[in-house]
N, C-alpha and C positions, 0 to 999 in steps of 0.2 A: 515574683519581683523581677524588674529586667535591669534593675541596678547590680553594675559590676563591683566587686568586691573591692573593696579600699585597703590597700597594702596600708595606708599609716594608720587607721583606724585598726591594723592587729595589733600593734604593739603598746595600744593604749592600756591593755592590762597593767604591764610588766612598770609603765610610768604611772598609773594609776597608786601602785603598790608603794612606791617611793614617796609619792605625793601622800596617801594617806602615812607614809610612818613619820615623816617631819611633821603632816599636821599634827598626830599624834604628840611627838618631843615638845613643839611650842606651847599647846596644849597643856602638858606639864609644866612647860617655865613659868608659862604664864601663871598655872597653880600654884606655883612655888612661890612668886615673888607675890603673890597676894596674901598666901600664907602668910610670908615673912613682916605684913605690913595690916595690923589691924585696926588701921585708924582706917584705910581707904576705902570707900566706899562701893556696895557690893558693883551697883551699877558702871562705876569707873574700870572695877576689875575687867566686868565681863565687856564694854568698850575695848579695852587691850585686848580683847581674848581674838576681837572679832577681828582690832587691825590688824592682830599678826597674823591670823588666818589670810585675810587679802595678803598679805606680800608674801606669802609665801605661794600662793594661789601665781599669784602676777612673776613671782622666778621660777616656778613649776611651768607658766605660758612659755618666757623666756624661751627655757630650758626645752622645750620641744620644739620652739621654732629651729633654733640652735640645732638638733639632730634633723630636723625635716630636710635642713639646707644641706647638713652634711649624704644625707642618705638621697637626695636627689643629683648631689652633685656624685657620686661616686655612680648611680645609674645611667647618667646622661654622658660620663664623663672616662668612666672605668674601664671602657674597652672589654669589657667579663661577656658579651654576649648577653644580657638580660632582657626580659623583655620590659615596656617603658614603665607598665606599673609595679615591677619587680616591689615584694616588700622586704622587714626588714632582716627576716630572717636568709630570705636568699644572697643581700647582698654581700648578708656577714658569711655565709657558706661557701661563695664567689670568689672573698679577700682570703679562705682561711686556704680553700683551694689553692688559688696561685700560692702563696707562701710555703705549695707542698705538703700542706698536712691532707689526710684522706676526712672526707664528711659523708657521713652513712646517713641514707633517706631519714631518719628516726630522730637526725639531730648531733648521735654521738662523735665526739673530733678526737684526731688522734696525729700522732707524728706518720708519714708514710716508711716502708722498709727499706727504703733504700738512702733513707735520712738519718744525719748524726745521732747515735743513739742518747745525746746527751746534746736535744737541740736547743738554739737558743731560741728566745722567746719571737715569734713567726711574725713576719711584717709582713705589708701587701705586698702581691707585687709593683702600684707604682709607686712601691716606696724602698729608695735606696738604703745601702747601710748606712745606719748612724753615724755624723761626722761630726768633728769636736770641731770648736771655734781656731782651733788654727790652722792655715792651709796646709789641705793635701798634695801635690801634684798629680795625683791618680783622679780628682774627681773632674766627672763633668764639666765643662764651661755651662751647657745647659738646665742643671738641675737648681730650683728656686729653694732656701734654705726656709722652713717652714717648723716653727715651735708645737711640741707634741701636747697635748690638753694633759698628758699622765705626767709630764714632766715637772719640776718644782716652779712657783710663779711666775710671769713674763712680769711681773713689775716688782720695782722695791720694794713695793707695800704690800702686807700681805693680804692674800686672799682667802677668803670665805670654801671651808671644804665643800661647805652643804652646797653653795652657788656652783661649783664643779667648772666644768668646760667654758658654761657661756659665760661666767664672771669672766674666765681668764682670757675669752676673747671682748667682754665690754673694756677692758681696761688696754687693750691695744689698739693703736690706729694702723689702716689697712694704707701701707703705703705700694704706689706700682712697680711689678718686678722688677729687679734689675736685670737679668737675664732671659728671655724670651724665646725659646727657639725658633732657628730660621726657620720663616712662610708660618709659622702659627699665630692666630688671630689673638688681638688684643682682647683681653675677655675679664671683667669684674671677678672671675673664677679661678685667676690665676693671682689674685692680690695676696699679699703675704701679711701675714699677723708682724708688726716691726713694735718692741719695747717702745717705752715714752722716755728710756735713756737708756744710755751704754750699760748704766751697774741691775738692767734688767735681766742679763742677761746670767746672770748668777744667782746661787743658790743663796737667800735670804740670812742663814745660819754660819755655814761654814766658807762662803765664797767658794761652792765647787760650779764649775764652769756645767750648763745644762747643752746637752746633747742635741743639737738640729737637726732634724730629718728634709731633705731633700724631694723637691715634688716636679714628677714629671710630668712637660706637658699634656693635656686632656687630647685622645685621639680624632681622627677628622672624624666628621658628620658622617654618617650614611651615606651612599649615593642617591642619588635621586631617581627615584620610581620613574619607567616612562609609561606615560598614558598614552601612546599611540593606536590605534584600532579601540580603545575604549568607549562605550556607549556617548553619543552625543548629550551633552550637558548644555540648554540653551543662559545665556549670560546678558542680564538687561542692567543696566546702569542708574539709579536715581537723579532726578532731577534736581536742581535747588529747589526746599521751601518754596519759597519765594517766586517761582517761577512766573507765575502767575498772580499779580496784584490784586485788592481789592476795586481797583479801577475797571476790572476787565482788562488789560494790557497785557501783553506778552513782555517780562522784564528783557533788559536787553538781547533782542531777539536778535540781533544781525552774529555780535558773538556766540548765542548761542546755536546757532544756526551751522557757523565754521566751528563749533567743538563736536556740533553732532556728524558731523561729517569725517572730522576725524579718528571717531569712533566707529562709524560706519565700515572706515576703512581696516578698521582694529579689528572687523571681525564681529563686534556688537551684535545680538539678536535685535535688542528694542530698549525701550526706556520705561521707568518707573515714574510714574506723578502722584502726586498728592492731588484730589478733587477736594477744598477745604468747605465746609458745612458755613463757617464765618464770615466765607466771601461769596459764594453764590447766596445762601438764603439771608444774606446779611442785616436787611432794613424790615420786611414783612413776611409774618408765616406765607408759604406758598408762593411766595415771590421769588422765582428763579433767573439769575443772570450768569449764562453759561458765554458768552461773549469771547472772556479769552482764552478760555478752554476748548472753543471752538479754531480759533487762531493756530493753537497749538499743534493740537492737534491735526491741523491741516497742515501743520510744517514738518512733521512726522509721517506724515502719511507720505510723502512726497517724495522723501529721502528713504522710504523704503523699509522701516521700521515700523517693529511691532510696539505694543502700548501693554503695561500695567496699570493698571487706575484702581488707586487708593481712596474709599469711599470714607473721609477725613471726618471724625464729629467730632472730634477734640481740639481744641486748641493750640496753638504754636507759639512757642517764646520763652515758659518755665522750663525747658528742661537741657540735661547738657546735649550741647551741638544747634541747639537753633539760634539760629542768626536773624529771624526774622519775628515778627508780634502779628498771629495771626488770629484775633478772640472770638469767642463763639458768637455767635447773629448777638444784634444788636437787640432785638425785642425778648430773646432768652434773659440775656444777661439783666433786661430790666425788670422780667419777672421774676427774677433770684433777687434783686434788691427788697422785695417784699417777700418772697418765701424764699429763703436760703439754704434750707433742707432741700432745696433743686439738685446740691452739688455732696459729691463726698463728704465727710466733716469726720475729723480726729479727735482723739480723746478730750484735747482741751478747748475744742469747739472751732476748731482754727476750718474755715471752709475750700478746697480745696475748686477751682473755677475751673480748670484744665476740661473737665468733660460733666456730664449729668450723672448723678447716682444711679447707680440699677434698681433704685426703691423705687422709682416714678417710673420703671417700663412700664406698668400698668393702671398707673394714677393721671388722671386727666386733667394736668397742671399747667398743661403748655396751651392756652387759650382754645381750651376743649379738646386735646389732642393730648394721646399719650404721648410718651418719649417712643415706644418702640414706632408708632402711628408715623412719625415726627420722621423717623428715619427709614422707613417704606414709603412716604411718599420723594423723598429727597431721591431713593435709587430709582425709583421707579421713572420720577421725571428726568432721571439723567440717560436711563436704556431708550427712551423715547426721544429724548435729542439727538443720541449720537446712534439712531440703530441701523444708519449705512455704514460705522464704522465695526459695528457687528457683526452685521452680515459681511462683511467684505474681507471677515479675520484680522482684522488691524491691533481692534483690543484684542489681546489672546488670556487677558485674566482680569477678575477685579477683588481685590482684596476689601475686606469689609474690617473696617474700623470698630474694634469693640471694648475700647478702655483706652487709658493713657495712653499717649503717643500712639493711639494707634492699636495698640495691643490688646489681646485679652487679659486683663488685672487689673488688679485696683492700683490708685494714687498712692501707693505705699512709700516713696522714696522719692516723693517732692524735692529742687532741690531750692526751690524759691520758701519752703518751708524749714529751711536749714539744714537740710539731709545731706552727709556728704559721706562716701567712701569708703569704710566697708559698712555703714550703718545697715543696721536690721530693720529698720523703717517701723509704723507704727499701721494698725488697724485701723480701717476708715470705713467704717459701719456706726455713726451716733451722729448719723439723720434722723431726723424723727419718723422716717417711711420704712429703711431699714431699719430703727431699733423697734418698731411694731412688729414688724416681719418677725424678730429672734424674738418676740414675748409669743409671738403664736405656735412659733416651734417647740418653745421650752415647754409652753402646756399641752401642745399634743405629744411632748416626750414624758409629762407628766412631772416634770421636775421646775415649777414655775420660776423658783430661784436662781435657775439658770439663767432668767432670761436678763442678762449683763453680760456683757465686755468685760474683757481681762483687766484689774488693775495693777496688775503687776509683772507686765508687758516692756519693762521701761519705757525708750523714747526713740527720737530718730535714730538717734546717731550710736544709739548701746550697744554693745557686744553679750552676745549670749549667755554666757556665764556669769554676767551682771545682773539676771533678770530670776522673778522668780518662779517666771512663766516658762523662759525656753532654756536652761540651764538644762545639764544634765541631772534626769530625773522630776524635772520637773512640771507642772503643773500640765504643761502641754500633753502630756501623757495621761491625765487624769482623766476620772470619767467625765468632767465637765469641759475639762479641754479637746476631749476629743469629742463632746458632742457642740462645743463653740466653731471647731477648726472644720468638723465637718459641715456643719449650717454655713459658715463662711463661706465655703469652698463649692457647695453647693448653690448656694445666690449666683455666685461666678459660671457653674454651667447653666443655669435655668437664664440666665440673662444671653446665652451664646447661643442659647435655643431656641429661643424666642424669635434675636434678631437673624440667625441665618434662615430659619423655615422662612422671612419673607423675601430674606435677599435671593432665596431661591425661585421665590416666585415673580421677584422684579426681572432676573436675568436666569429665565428659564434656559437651560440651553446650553448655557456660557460656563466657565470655571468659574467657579470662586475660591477663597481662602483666605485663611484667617491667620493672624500674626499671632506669638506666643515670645515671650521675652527670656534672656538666657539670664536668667539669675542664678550665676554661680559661686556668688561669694558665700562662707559659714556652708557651702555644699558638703563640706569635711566633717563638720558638728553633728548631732542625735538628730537634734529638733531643726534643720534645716531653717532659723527662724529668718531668714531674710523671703525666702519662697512664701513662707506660711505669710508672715502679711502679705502678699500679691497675693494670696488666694491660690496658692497652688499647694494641696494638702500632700504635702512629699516629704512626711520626716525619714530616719532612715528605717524604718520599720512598717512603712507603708508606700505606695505608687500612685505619685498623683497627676501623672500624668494619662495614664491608660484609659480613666474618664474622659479628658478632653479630647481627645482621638475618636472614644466613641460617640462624643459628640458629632463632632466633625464629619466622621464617617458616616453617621445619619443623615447628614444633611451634604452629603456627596462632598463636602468641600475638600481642601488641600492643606496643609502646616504649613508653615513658613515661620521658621526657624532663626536665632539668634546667635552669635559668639562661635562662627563654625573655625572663626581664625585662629582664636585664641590657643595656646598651651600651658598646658598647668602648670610645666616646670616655670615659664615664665612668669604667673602669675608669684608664683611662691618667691621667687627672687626680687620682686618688685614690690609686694605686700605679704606679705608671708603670714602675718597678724589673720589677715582675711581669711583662712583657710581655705583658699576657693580653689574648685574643680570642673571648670568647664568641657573639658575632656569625657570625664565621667557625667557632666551633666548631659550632652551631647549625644554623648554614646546612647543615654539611658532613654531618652527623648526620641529619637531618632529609630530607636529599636521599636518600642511605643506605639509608634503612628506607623511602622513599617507590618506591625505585628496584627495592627488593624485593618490593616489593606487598604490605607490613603496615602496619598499621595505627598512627599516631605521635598519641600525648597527650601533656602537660606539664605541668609545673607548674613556679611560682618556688621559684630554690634561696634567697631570704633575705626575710625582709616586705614587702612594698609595697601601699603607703596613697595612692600620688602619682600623679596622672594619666600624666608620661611613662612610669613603670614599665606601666602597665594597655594605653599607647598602644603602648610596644612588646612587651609579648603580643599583643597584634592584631594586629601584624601579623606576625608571626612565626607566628600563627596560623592566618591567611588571607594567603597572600602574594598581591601586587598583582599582577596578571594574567601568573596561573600558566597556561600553556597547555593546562594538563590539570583544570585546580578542582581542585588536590590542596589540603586542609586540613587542621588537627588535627582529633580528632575525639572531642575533651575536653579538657578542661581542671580541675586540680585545685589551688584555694586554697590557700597554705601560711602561715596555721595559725586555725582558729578564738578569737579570745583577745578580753577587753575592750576592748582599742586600737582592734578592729574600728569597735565602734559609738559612741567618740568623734569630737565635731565633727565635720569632715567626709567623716571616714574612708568611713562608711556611705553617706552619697547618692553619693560617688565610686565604690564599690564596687557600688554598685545600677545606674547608669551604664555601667561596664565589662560589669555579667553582660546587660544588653540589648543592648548593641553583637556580645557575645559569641553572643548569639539572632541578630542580625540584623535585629533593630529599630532604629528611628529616634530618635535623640536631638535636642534642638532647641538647645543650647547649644556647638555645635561651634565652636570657633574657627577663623574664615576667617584 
């Protein structure tokens, strides 16, 4: 396995424990008050059994995002020296340290010997001593007065013991500090828990005034790595969409013309395009209009840049960030209006248009031609038009389109299907080409009744523990799920096989390489179920990634990588529900293809203008002392647009692509 160990996924015993003794007690109430009630009927009872189970389920989720945040924020934040995936035992070994007490490797704590033999009870160190509600003259001006989770409620009303912590922060509004220390950055991290009134701040019973503890500012960042003499990392920029019309025209070429010059001067290696399958084959099979691909590329060549060329068979318009509608050829689309099994199709028949099913690479449905036929002659015509730009090293890659957007995977996470944000997506295999396919599997596994689709998968938009396919312990794990996920999984390499053995033989000679999508949300969960529908068979108890590498590697090609910006802490702050780990997916992926001796490039999956974004492609890029100098060995901008060369967007950006060479910047922050 090359998945690094998850600090939160240890401590899920110890919550797991908790969670099972409350289901346990409601479990009883619930027997009790049915006991008490013998008119009611059995099925009504067992109804209540089930909703109390859900809410306590949904305050047990609560209740860990609640500690994820606290135990991220005291890592990122703590000044203890840990390192970033510290889990939760070290951090508490970290707090119990500075407070002076001694912690033995084994776990056991203890007061230290040169500490009051009659200590009081040990705070962190960023945490002052306790200060009652009326002024001190000794305290701080800087220190933010902060409600302890142990102390009696923050509200008049009382609070739920069992709900703990995160009741007594739902019942608070997070107002901004009032005190800030000087030069420390404004940060959602420094907000303070504030009563919903004055008589909150007392004890419920007897009016004893509750104790505030004081919170000091979070220490500066790290300094910034320098990459100077560091391996050259080349840096190519995507073009719009749209770059190219279905007209054959160059979209406004004179501006882009002055942006690529600008970029030029930035340092730029070359640029990224889209070759879209909708707009050159657009009106008849075998009808090729390369026109303003031609254009363009002669305005690239000129200014001295090199070319990416994305061999596009999917469509453009359903998914987030296109701006433009660019649909598949026009005689496809009208042979799906009489077979519509052409396209993906989900459990409730819903057909997804974006790209062709991988059931038809070998069914001769596209007017005598397979699909993979369909797309060896599209590369093929394309290395023959442009082959002085080959020989002359202009294109220096071509990336081969092998699923959505682009990608290797399935239509999992449609969002013109209503999929939105941390959805788990659904299974898009009930074509009638692939659901033959899994009836012939199931009978040469010998188990004919396998041969169906999950239905108890949920839906787009469910969360794991909703389902009773990808829950913990569930069905995904089963002998039928694991021989469904792997038949799935494996459609997804045999379709990668197929199509690069001929893009190898279209562009003999040449790179190529293939996209793979960063799907890191529910990365924290068993059953990884957002990856499992894209066809990437990665739960946490198996590696599904190290197949597609050997794919890859078979067929000489290169990764090209997703989400290299992202940070997990930021994730968890922003959606914390998601349990996503980019970080760890990254690493895992990266190790993967490095492990197989191919070649790993990336690009960001969403804008980034900000220094930490550019900070963490660098290193992700160049990891700190790799005992082998394994690096990427490109990098691709996502997306050329105006925002680029606003304010400070552009010196930031020009910054990055030098650090990205391996040159020396002189504004690095110690």
């Amino acid at each position: 396995m090359l998945r690094r160990p998850d600090p939160d996924e240890r401590m899920d015993g110890a919550v797991k424990e908790e969670e099972e003794d409350e289901s346990d007690s409601d479990d009883f109430l619930v027997a009790e008050a049915a006991a008490g009630d013998g008119e009611r009927p059995p099925e009504r009872r067992r109804g209540r059994g089930r909703e109390e189970k859900e809410r306590t389920k949904a305050r047990e989720r609560r209740r860990r995002a609640v500690t994820g945040r606290i135990l991220a924020g005291l890592r990122r934040h703590g000044g203890f020296g840990l390192r970033p995936r510290a889990d939760v035992n070290e951090v508490v070994a970290a707090l119990a340290r500075h407070a002076g007490w001694v912690v033995l490797p084994d776990g056991t704590t203890f007061p230290s010997s040169s500490s009051n033999p009659h200590p009081q009870t040990p705070r962190p160190a960023m945490l002052a001593p306790a200060l009652s509600l009326s002024p001190s003259p000794s305290a701080a001006p800087t220190l933010l007065p902060v409600s302890s989770c142990a102390a009696p409620p923050l509200a008049a009303r009382p609070i739920s013991r069992r709900a703990g912590c995160a009741t007594a922060l739902r019942t608070t509004s997070f107002a901004a500090p009032r005190a800030v220390p000087e030069g420390a950055p404004a940060s959602p991290l420094l907000a303070v828990p504030v009563p919903d009134d004055e008589d909150a701040t007392m004890d419920g019973e007897g009016g004893k005034q509750t104790a505030l503890a004081p919170v000091v500012a979070p220490p500066r960042p790290p300094p910034e790595r320098d990459f100077a003499g560091t391996p050259y990392v080349p840096v190519y920029v995507m073009l719009p969409l749209g770059v190219v019309n279905v007209k054959g025209e160059v979209a406004e070429a004179d501006e882009l013309v002055a942006q690529l010059r600008v970029l030029k001067a930035a340092g730029v290696d070359g640029v990224m395009v889209d070759c879209w399958w909708g707009n050159v084959e657009a009106h008849h099979p075998q009808e090729y209009n390369w026109t303003g691909y031609k254009r363009l590329f002669h305005i690239i060549r000129d200014l001295k840049l090199k070319l990416q060329v994305v061999m596009s068979f999917h469509e453009c318009g359903g998914n987030v960030g296109d701006d433009v509608s660019i649909p598949l050829p026009e005689w496809v689309i009208e042979i799906g209006k009489s077979n519509p099994d052409i396209y993906f199709t989900d459990r409730e028949g819903r057909r997804n248009t974006e790209c062709l099913s991988w059931g038809i690479d070998k069914e001769r449905v596209l007017q005598g031609r397979t699909a993979v036929e369909v797309y060896f002659d599209f590369m093929r015509s394309f290395r023959v038009e442009f082959d002085e730009y080959f020989e002359d090293g202009i294109i220096s890659e071509i990336e081969v389109g092998l699923g959505a957007c682009g990608e290797l995977r399935y239509p999992s996470y449609a969002a013109n299907h209503g999929w939105k944000y941390p959805g788990i997506g659904e299974f898009q295999c009930y074509d009638r080409y692939l659901q033959k396919n899994l009836r012939r599997a199931a009978e040469a596994r010998g188990h004919a009744m396998w041969a169906k689709s999950p239905d108890n998968a949920g839906h787009y938009n469910s969360e794991p523990n909703n389902t009773g396919f990808f829950c913990d312990g569930g069905d995904y794990d089963s002998y039928y799920g694991r021989f469904f996920l792997n038949w799935y999984a494996q459609v997804l390499l045999d379709h990668a096989d197929r199509v690069l053995m001929l893009a190898r033989l279209a562009f003999e000679g040449s790179a190529i390489a293939v996209k793979v999508s960063g799907i890191h949300w529910w990365y924290k969960t068993a059953s990884h179920a957002a990856e499992l529908t894209a066809g990437f068979y990665n739960p946490c108890n198996r590696d599904g990634y190290t197949p597609i590498a050997q794919v890859l590697k078979k067929h000489g090609a290169a990764l090209n990588f997703t989400c290299v910006e992202l940070r997990t802490m930021d994730q968890h702050e922003v959606f914390p529900e998601a349990l996503a780990d980019p970080e760890g997916l990254v690493w895992q992926v990266l190790n993967a293809a490095w492990d197989a001796g191919i070649q790993v490039a990336s690009e960001n999956a969403l804008p980034c203008y900000d220094r930490d974004g550019f900070n963490k492609t660098l290193e992700n890029a160049k990891p700190r002392n790799d005992p082998d100098g394994r690096h990427l060995f490109g990098f691709t901008y996502l997306r050329l647009c105006s925002t680029l060369f606003e304010g400070p967007n552009l010196p930031e950006f020009e910054r990055f692509v030098k650090r990205m060479h391996g040159e020396a910047v002189l504004d690095l922050k110690a």
